[in-house]
PDB file of N, CA, C and O in Angstrom:
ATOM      1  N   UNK A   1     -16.274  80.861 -60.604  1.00  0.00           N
ATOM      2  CA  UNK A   1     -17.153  79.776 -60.957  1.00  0.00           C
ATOM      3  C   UNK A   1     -17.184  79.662 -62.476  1.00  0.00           C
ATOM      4  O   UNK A   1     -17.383  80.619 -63.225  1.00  0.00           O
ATOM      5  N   UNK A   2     -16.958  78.335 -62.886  1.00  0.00           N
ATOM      6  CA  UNK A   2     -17.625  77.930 -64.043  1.00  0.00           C
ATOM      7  C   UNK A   2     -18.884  78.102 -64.952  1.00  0.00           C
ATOM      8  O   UNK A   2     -19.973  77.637 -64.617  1.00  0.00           O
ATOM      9  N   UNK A   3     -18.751  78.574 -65.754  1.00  0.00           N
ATOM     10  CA  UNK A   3     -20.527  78.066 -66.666  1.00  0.00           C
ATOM     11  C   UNK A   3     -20.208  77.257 -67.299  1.00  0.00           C
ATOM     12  O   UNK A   3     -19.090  77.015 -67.754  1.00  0.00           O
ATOM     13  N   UNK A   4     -21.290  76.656 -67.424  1.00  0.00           N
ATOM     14  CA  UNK A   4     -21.525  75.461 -67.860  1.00  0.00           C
ATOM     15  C   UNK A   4     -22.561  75.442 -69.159  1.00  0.00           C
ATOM     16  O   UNK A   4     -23.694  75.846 -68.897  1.00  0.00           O
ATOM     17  N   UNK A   5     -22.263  74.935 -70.811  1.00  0.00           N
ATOM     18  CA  UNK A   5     -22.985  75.425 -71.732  1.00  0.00           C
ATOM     19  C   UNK A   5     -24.179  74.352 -71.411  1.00  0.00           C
ATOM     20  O   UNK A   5     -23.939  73.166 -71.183  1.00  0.00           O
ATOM     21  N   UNK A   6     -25.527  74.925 -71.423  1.00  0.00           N
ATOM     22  CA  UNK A   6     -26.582  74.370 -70.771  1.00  0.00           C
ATOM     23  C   UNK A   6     -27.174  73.473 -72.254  1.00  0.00           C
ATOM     24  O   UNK A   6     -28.353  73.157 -72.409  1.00  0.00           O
ATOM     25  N   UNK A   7     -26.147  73.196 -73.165  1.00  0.00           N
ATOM     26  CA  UNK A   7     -26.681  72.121 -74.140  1.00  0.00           C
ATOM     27  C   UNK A   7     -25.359  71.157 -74.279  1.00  0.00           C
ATOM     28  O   UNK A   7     -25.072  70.497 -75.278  1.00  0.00           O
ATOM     29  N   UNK A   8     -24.650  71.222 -73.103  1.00  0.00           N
ATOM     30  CA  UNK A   8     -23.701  70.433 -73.124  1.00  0.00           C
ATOM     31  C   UNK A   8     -24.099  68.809 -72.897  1.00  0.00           C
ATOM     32  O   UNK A   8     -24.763  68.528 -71.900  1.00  0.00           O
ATOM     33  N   UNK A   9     -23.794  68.013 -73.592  1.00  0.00           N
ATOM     34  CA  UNK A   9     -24.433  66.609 -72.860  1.00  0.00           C
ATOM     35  C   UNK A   9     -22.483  65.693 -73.204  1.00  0.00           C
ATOM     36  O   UNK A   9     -21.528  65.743 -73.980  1.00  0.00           O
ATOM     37  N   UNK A  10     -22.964  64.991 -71.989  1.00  0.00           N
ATOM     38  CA  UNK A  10     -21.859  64.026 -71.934  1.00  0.00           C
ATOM     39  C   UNK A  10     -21.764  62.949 -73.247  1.00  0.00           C
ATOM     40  O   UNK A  10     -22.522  62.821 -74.209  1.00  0.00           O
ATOM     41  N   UNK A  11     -20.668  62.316 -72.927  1.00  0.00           N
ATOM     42  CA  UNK A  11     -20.334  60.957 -74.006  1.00  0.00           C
ATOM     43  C   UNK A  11     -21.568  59.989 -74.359  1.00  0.00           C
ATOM     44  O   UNK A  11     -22.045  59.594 -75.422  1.00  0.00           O
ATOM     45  N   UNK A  12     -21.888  59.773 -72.957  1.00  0.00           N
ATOM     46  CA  UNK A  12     -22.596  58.667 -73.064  1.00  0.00           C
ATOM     47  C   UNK A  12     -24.314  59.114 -73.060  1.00  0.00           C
ATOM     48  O   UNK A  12     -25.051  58.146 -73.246  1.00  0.00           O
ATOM     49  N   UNK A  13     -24.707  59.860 -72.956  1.00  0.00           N
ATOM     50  CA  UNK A  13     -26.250  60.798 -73.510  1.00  0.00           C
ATOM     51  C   UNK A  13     -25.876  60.726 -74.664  1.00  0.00           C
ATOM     52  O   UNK A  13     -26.922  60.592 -75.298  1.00  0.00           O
ATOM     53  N   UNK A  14     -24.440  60.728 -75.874  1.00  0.00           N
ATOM     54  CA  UNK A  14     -24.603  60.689 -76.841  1.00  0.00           C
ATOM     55  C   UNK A  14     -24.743  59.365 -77.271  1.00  0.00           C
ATOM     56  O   UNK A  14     -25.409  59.076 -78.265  1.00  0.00           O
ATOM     57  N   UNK A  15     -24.197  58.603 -76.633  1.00  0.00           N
ATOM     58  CA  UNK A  15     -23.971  57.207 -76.845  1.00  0.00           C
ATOM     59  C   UNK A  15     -25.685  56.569 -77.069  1.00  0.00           C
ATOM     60  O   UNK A  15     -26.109  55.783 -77.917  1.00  0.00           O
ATOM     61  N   UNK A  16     -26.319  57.191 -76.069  1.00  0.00           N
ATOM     62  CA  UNK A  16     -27.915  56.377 -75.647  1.00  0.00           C
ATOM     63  C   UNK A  16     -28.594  57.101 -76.916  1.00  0.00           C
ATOM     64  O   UNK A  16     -29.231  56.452 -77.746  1.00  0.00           O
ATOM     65  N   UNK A  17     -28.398  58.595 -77.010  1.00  0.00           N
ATOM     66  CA  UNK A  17     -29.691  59.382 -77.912  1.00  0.00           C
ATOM     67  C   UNK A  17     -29.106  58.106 -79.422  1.00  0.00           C
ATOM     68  O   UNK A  17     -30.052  57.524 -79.955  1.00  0.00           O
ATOM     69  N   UNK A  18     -27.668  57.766 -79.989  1.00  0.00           N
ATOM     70  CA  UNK A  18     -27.556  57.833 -81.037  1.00  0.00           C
ATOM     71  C   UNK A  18     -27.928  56.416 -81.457  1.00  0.00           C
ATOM     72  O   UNK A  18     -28.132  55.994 -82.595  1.00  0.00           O
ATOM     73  N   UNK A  19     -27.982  55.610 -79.998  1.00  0.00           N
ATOM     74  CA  UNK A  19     -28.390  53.971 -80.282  1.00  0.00           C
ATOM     75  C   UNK A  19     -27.557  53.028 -80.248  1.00  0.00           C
ATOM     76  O   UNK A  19     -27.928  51.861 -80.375  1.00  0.00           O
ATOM     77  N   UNK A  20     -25.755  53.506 -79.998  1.00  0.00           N
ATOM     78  CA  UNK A  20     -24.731  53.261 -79.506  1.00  0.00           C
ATOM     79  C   UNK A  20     -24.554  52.264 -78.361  1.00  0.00           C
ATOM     80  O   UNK A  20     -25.509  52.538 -77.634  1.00  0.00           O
ATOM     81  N   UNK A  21     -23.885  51.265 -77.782  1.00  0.00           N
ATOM     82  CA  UNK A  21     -23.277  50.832 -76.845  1.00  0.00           C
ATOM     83  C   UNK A  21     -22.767  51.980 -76.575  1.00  0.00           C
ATOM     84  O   UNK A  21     -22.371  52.852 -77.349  1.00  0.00           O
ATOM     85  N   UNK A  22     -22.804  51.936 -74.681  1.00  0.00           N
ATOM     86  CA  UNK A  22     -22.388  52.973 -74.003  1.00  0.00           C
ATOM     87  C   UNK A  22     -20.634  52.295 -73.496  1.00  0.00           C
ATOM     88  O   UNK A  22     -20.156  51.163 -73.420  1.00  0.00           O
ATOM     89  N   UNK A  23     -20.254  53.308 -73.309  1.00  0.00           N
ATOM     90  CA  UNK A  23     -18.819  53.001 -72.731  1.00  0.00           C
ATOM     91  C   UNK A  23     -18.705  52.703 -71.402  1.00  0.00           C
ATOM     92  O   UNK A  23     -17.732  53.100 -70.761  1.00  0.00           O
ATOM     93  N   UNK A  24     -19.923  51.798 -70.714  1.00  0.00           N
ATOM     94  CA  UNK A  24     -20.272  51.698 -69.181  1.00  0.00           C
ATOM     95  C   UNK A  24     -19.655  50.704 -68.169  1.00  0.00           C
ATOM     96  O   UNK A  24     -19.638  50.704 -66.938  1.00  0.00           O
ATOM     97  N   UNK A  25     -18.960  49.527 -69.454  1.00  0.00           N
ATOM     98  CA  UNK A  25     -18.007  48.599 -68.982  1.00  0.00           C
ATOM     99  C   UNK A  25     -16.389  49.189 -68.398  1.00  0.00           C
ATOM    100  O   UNK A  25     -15.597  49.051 -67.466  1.00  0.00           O
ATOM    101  N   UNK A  26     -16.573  49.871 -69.597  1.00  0.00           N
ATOM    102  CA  UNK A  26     -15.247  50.622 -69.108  1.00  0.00           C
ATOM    103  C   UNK A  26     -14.696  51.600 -67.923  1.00  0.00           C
ATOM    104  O   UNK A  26     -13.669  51.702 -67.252  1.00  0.00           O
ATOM    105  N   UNK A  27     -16.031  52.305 -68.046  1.00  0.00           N
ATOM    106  CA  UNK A  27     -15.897  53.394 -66.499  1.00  0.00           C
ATOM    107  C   UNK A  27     -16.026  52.557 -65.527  1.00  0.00           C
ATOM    108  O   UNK A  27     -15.165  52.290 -64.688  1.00  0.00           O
ATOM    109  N   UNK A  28     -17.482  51.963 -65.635  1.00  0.00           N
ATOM    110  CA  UNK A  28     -17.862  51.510 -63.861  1.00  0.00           C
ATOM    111  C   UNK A  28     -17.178  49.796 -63.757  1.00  0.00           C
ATOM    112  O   UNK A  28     -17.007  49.038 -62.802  1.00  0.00           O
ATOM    113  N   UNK A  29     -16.938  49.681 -65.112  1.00  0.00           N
ATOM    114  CA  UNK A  29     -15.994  47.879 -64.975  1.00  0.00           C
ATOM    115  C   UNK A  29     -15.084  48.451 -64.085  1.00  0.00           C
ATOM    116  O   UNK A  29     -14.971  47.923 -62.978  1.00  0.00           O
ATOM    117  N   UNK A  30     -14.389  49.469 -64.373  1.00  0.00           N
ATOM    118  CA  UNK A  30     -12.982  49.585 -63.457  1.00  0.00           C
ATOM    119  C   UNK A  30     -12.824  49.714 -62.351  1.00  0.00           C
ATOM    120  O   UNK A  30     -11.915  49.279 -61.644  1.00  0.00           O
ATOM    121  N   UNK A  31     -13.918  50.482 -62.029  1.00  0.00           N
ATOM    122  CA  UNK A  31     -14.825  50.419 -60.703  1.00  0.00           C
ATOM    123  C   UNK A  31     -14.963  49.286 -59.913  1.00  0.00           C
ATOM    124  O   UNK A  31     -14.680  49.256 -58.716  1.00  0.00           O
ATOM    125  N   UNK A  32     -15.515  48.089 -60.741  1.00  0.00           N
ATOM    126  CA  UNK A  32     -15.578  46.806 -60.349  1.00  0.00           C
ATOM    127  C   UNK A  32     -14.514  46.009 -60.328  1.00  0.00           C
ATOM    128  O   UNK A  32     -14.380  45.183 -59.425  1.00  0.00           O
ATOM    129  N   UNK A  33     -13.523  46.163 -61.420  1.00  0.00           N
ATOM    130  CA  UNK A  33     -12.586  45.038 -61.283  1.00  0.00           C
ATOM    131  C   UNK A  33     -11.713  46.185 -59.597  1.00  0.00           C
ATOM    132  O   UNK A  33     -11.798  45.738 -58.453  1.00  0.00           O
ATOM    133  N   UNK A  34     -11.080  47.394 -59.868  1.00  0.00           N
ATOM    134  CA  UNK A  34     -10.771  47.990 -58.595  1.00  0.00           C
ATOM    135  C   UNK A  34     -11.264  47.068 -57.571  1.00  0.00           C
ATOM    136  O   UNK A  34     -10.409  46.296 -57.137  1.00  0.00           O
ATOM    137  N   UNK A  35     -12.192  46.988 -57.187  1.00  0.00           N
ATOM    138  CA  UNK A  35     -13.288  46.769 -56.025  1.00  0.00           C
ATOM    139  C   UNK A  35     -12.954  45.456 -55.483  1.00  0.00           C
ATOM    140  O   UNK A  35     -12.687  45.344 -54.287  1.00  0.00           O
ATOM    141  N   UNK A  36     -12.948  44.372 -56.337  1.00  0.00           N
ATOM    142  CA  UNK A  36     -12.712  43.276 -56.974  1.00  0.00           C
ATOM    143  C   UNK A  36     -11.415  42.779 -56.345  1.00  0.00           C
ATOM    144  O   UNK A  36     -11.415  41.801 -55.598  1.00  0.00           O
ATOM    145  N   UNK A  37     -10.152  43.557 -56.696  1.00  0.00           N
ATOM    146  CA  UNK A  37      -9.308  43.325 -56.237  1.00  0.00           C
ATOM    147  C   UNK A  37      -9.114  43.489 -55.026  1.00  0.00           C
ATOM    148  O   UNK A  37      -8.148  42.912 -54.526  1.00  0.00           O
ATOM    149  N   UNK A  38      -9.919  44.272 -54.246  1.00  0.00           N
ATOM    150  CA  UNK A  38      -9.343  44.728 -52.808  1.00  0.00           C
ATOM    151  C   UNK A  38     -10.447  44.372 -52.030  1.00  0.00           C
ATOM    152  O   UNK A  38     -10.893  44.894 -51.009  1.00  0.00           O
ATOM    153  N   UNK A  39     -10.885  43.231 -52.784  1.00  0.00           N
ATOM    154  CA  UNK A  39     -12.134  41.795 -52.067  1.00  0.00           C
ATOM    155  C   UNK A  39     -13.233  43.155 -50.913  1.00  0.00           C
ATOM    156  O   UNK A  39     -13.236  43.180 -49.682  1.00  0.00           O
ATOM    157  N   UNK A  40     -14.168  44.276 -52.035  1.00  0.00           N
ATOM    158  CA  UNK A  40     -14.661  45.459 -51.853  1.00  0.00           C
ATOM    159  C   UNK A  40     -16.149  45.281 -52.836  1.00  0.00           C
ATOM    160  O   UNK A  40     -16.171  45.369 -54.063  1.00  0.00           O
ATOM    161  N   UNK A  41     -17.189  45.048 -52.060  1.00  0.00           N
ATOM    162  CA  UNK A  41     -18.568  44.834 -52.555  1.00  0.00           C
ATOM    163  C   UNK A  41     -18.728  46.748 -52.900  1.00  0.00           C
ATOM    164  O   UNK A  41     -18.432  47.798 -52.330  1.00  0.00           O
ATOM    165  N   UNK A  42     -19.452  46.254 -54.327  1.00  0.00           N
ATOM    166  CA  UNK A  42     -19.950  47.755 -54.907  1.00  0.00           C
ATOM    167  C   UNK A  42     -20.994  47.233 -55.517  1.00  0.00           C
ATOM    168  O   UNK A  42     -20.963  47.374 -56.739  1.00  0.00           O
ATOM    169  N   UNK A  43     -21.976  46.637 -55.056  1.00  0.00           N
ATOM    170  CA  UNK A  43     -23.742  46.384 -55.361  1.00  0.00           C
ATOM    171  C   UNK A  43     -24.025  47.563 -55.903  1.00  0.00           C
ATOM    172  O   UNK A  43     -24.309  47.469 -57.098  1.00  0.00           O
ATOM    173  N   UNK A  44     -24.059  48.864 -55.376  1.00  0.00           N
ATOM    174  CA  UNK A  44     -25.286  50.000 -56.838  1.00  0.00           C
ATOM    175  C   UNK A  44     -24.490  50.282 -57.436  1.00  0.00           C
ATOM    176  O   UNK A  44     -24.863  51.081 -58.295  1.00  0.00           O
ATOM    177  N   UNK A  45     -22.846  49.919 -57.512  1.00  0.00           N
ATOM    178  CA  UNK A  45     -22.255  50.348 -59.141  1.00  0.00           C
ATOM    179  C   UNK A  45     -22.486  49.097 -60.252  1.00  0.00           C
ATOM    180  O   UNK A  45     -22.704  49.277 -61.450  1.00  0.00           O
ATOM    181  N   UNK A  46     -22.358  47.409 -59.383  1.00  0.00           N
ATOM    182  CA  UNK A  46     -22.870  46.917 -60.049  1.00  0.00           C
ATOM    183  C   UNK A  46     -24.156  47.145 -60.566  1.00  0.00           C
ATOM    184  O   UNK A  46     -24.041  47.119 -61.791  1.00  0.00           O
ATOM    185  N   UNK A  47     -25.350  47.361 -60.242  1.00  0.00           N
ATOM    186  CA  UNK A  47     -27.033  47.830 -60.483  1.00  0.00           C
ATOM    187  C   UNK A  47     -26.579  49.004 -61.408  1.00  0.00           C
ATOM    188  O   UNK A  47     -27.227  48.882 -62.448  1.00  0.00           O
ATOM    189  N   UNK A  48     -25.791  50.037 -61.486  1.00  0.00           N
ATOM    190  CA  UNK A  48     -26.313  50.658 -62.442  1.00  0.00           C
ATOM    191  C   UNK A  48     -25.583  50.243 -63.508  1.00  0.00           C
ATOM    192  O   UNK A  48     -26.043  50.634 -64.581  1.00  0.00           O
ATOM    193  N   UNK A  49     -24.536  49.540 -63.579  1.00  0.00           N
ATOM    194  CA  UNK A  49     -24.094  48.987 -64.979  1.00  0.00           C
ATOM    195  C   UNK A  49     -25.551  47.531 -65.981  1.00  0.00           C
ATOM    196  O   UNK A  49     -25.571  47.242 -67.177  1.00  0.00           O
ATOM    197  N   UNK A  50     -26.412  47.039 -64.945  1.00  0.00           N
ATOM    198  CA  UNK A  50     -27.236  46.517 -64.912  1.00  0.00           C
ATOM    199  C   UNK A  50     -28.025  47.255 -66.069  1.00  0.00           C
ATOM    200  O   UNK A  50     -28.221  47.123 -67.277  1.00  0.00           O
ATOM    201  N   UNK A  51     -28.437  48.268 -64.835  1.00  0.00           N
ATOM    202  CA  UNK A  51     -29.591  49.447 -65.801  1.00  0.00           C
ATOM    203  C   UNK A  51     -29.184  50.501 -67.070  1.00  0.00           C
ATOM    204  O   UNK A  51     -30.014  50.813 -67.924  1.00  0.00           O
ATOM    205  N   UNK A  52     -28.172  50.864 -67.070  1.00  0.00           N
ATOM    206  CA  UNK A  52     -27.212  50.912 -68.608  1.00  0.00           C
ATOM    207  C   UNK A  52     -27.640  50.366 -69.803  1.00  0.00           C
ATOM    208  O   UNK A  52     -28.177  50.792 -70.825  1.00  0.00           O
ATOM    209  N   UNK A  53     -27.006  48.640 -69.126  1.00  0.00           N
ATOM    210  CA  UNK A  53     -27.045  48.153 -70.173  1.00  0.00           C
ATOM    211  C   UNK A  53     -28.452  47.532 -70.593  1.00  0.00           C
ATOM    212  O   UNK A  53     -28.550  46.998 -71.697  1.00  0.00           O
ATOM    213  N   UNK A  54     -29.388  47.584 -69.851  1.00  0.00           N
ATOM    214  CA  UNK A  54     -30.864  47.365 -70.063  1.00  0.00           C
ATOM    215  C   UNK A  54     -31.326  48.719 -70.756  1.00  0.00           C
ATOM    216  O   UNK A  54     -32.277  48.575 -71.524  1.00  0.00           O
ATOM    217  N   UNK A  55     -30.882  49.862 -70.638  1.00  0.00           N
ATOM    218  CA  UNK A  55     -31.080  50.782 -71.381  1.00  0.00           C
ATOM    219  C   UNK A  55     -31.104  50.922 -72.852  1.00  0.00           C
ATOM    220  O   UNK A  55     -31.961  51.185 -73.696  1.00  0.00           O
ATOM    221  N   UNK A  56     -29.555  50.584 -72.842  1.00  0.00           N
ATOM    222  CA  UNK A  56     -28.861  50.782 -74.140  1.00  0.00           C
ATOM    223  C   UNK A  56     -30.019  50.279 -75.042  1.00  0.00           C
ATOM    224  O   UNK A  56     -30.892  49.436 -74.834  1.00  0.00           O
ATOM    225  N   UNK A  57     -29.628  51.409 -76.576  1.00  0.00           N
ATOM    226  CA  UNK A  57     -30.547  50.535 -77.279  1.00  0.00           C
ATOM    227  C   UNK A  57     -32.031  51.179 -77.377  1.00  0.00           C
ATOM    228  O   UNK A  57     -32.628  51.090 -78.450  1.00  0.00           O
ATOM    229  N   UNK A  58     -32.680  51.879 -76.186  1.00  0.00           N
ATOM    230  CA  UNK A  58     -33.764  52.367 -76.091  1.00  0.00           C
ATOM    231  C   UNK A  58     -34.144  53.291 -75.972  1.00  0.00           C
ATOM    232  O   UNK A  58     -33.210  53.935 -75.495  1.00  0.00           O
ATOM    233  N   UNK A  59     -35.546  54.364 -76.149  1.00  0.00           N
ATOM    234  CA  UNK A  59     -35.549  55.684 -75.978  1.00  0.00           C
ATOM    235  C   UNK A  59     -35.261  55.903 -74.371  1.00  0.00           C
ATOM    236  O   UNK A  59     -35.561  55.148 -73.446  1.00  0.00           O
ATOM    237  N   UNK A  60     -34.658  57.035 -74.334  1.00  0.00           N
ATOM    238  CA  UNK A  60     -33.813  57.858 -73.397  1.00  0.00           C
ATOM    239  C   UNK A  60     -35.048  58.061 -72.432  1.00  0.00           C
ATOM    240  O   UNK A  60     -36.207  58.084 -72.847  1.00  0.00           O
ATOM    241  N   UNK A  61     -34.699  58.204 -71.137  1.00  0.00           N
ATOM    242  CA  UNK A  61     -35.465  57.968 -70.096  1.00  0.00           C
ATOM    243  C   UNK A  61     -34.600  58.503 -68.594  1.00  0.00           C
ATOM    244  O   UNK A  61     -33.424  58.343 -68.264  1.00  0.00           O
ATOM    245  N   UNK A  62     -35.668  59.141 -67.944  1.00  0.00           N
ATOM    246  CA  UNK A  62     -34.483  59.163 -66.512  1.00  0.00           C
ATOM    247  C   UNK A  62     -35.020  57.697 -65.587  1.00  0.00           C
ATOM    248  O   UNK A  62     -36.058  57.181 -66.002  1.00  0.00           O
ATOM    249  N   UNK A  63     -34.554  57.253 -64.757  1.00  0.00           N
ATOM    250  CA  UNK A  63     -34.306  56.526 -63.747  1.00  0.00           C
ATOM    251  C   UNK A  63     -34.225  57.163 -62.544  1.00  0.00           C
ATOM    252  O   UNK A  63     -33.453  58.118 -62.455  1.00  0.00           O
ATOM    253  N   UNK A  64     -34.925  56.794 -61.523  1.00  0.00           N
ATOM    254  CA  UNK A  64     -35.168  57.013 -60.370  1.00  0.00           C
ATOM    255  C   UNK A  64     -34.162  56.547 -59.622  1.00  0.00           C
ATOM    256  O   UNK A  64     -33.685  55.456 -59.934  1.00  0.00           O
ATOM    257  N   UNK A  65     -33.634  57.269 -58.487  1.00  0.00           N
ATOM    258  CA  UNK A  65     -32.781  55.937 -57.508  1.00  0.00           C
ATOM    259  C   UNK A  65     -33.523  55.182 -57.222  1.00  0.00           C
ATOM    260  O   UNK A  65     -33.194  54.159 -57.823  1.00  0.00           O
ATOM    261  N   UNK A  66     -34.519  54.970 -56.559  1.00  0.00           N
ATOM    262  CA  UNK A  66     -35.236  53.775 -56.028  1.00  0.00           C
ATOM    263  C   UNK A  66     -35.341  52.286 -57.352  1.00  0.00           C
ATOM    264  O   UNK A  66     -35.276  51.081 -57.110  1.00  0.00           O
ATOM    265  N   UNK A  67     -35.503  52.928 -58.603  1.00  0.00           N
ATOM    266  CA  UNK A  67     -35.171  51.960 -60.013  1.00  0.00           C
ATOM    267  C   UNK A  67     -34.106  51.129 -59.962  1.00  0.00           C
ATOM    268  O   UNK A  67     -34.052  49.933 -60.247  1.00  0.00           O
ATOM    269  N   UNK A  68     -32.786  52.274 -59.354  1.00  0.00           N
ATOM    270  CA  UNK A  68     -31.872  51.727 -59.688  1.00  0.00           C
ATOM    271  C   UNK A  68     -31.383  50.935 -58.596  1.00  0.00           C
ATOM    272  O   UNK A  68     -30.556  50.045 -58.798  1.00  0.00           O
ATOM    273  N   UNK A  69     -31.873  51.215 -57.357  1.00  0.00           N
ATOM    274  CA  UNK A  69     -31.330  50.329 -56.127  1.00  0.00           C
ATOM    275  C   UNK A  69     -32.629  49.045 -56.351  1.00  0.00           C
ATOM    276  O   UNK A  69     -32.102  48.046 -55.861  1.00  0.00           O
ATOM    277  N   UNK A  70     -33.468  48.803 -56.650  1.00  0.00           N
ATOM    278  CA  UNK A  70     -34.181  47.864 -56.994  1.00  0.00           C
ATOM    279  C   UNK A  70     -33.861  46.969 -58.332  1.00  0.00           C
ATOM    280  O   UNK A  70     -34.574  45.985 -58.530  1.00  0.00           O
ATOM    281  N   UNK A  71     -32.572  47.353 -59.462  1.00  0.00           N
ATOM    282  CA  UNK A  71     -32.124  46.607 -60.069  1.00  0.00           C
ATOM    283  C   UNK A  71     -31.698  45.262 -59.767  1.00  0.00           C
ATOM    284  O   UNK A  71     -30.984  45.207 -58.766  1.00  0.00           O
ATOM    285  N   UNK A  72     -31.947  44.072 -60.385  1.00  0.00           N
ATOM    286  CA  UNK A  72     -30.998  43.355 -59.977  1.00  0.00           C
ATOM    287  C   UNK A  72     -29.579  42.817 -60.614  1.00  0.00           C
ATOM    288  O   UNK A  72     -29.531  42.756 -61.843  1.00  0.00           O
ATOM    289  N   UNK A  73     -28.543  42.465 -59.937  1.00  0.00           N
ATOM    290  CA  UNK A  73     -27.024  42.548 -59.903  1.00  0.00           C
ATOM    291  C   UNK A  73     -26.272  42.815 -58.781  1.00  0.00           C
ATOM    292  O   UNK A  73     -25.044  42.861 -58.859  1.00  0.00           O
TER     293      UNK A  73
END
């Protein structure tokens, strides 16, 4: 098993703490255009690119699933 350094934070926790646009088009876009092409509904990947980008920009916060399946998109 792995350890994991417990002050490790991803790209995009850096992206949100620093006030950054997140790179969220890019991951979960691909997701979507993928999806897209193979005429494949992805409603909560759309919703959380929603809540992202309603994020971005603001102090850091968790989100609930129920937040995020109640997004709209």
């Amino acid at each position: 098993m792995l350890a994991i350094d417990p002050r490790a934070r991803s790209s995009m926790w850096e992206d949100f703490s620093r006030g950054r646009p997140t790179e969220i088009d890019y991951l979960q876009g691909e997701i979507i255009r993928l999806a897209a092409g193979k005429n494949i509904a992805v409603p909560l990947t759309r919703k959380v690119v929603v809540r992202v980008k309603q994020a971005e920009g603001k102090p850091l916060r968790s989100h609930s699933v129920e937040e995020i399946r109640a997004a709209p998109g």
